[in-house]
N, C-alpha and C positions, 0 to 999 in steps of 0.2 A: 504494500500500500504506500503511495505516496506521500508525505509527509507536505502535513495541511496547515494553514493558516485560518483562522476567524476573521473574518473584518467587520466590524461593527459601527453601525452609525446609532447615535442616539437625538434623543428631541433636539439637542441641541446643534443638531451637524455634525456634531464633532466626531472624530474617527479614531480606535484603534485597533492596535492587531493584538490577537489571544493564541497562542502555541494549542496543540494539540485539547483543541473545547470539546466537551464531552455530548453525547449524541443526545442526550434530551434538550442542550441550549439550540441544537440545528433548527428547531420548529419554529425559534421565535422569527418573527419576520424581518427583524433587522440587521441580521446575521447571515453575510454570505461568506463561502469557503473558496479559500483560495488558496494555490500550490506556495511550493517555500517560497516562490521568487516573490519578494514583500514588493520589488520593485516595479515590476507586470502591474501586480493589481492597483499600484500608486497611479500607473498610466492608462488604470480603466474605467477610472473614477475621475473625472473633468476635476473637482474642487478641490480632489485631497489637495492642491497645491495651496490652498489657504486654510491647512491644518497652523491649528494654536496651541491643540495638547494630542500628544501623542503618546500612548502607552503600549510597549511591545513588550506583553509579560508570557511566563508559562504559569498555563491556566492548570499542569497536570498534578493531582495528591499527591504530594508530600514532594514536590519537583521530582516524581521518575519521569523519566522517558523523553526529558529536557532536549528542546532543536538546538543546541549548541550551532553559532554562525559562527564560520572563519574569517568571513569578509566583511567590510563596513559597507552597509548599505551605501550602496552611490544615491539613489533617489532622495537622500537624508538634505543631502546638501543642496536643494533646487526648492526645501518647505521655509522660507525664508520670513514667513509669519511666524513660525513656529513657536511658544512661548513656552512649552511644558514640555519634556521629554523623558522619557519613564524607558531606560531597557536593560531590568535586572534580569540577570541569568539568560543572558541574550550571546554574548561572544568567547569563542574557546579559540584560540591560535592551533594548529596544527601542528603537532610535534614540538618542535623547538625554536618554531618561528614565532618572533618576537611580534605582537599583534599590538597596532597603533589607533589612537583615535585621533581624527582633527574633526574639530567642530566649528570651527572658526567663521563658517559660513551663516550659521543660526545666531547670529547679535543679536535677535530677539528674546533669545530665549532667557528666562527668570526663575525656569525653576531645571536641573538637570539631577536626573539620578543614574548613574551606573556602578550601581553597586552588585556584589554577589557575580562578577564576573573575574575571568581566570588575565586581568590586563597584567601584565609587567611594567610598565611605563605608565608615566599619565600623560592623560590627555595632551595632543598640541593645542597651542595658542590656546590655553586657557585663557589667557591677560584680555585677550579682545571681549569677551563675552561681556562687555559691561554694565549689563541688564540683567545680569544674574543675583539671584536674593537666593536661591536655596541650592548646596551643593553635596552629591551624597553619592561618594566615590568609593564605600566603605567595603571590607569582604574582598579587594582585590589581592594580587600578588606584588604590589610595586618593591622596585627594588630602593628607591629613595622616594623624598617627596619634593625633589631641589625643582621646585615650579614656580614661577614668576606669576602673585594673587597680586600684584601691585593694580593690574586695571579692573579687577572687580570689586570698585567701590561702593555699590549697593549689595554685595552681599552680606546677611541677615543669620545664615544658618549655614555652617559646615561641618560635613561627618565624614572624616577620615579614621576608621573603625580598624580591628583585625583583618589581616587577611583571610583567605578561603577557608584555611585550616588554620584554628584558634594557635597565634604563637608562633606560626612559620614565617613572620615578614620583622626583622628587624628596621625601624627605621631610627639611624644614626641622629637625625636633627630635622627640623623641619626649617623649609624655606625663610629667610627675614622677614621678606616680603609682608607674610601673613601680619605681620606689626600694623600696615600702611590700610587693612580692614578697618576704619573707626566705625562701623553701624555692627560689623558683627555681633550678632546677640547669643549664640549657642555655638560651641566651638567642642566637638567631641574624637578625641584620641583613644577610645575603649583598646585596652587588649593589643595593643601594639609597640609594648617595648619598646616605646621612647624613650631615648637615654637624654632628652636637651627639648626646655622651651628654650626659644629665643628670649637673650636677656631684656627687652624692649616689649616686651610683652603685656605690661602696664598700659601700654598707650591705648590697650582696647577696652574704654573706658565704658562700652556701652553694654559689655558681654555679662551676661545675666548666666549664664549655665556653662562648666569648665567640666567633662568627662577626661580624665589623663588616668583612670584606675588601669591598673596591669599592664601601665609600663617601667620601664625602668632608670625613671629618675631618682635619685639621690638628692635631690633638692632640687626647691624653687626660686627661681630667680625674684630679687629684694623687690623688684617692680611689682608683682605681684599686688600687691599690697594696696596699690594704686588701681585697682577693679572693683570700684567700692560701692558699683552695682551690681557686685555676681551677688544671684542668690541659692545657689545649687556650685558645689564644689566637691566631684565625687574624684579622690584621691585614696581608694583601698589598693592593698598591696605592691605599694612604692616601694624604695629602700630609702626614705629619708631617714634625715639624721638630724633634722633641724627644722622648726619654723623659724621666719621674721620676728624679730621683735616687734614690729610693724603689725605682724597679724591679725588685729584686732581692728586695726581698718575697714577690714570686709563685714561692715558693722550689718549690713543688709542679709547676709545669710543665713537659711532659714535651712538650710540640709548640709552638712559637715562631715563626709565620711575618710576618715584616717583611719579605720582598723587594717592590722597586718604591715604596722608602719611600724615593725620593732624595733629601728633603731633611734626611734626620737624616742630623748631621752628626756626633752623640761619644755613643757607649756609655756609661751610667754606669759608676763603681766597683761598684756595686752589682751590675751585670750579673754577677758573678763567681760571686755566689749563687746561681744557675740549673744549681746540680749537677746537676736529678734528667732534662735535654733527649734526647731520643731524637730528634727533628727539628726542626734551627734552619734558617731562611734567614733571610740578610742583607741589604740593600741591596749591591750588587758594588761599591762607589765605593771606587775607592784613600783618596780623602780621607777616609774614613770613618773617626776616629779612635777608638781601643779601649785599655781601661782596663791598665794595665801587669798584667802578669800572665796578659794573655788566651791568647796562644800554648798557656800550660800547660794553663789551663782548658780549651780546643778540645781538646787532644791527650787531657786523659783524658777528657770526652766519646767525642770516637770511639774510643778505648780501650773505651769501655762499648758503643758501638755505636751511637751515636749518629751521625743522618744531618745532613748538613750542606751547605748551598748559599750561594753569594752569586751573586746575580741583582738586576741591574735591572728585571727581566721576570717 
């Protein structure tokens, strides 16, 4: 049997394709099948060229039987409206061929996801996309992240996660660049052995949510300190050794996870100022020294209702 595509159109015009849809959606009437070539059926359809969102997912339980493509759609680059672009578990490279993406043609686009695919490299010409607010490149194989974000100044939300297999992708550092985002509001590193934020990392004054749990930093850079609207900062199993004395800045956070951080060894004074906590975990280490005063702090926490752990784990 050939291997089929969905194409769908809904109330609103809008188009996308579904990997291998299963026979009872066949009935509905907005759903036609068409062969792999996503490009054919782009050429039978007059309008798709003024596609705005586009989602090319697999529709199959539990992703078996996934159409893995080697090639980048050529058709991609002529949807020049394009504003939404969705193709997780869409590209496998062949063997040992190193598979690329350029997008540089879609300057429209505002929201991009490719995540859960097998890339090695990122994306070219990201810098151009400068209409971009959401980026979510997460679950690939990159071998670095040395990418130039300097021209995506409205981006809002980026998720550079684990690679494919939890723990296979070392990333040494991430690009400077990433500094020169001031709107960025959510900035997540899950699960990727990061050894280095960039020490300028402060300047993203606007970022409300910081994921960097299971990597492996050793410490945060003193700028830090200076994000004094994050309010979500998930830092479990780090190897720090240290917070800022400054730490107490992040006076807005409202989620504080440090457990599995067993080398810090003394809470600032500063940590006092972490009025606004609804969920802290600690390192559980008795030697864990805490700034006089804490007792009280913790009691009216949970007073507020705030939740509260100390874990090595």
């Amino acid at each position: 049997m050939a291997e089929k595509f969905v194409l769908i159109q809904n109330e609103y015009g809008k188009y996308g394709f579904f990997m291998e849809a299963h026979e009872n959606e066949l009935a509905d009437a907005n759903l036609t099948v068409v062969e792999r070539n996503i490009g054919l059926a782009c050429k039978q359809h007059e309008n798709i060229t003024n596609l705005r969102w586009l989602p090319i997912v697999d529709s199959a339980p539990n992703h078996d039987g996934v159409i893995w493509q080697s090639e980048f759609p050529s058709f991609l680059n002529s949807l020049f409206d394009l504003e939404s672009l969705e193709m997780s578990m869409f590209f496998k490279a062949e063997g040992d061929e190193v598979f690329t993406v350029d997008l540089q043609h879609l300057c429209r686009l505002t929201h991009l996801d490719l995540s859960n695919n097998c890339l090695q490299v990122m994306p070219e010409n990201l810098s151009r996309l400068v209409n971009l607010r959401v980026l979510n490149i997460s679950h690939n194989n990159f071998l670095d992240i040395d990418t130039d974000f300097s021209g995506m100044q409205q981006l809002t939300h980026l998720f550079i996660d684990s690679g494919s297999i939890p723990g296979d992708v070392e990333y040494r550092s991430i690009n400077y660049s990433i500094c020169a985002l001031l709107n960025l509001k959510v900035l997540s590193f899950n699960m990727t052995r990061l050894i280095s934020l960039p020490y300028d990392i402060g300047k993203l004054e606007n970022l409300t949510s910081l994921n960097i749990q299971g990597s492996c930093l050793d410490e945060l850079p003193e700028s830090i300190s200076n994000l004094t609207n994050l309010v979500e900062l998930l830092a479990y199993g780090l190897g720090l050794q240290s917070l800022s004395e400054n730490f107490g800045n992040l006076s807005k956070l409202e989620t504080l996870e440090l457990k599995g951080n067993c080398d810090v060894l003394t809470l600032p004074r500063s940590f006092l100022q972490l009025t606004q906590l609804t969920d802290l975990s600690l390192p559980g280490k008795e030697s864990l020294v805490k700034p006089v005063g804490y007792e009280s702090f913790l009691c009216n926490l949970t007073l507020n209702g705030c939740k509260y752990e100390e874990s090595d784990y």
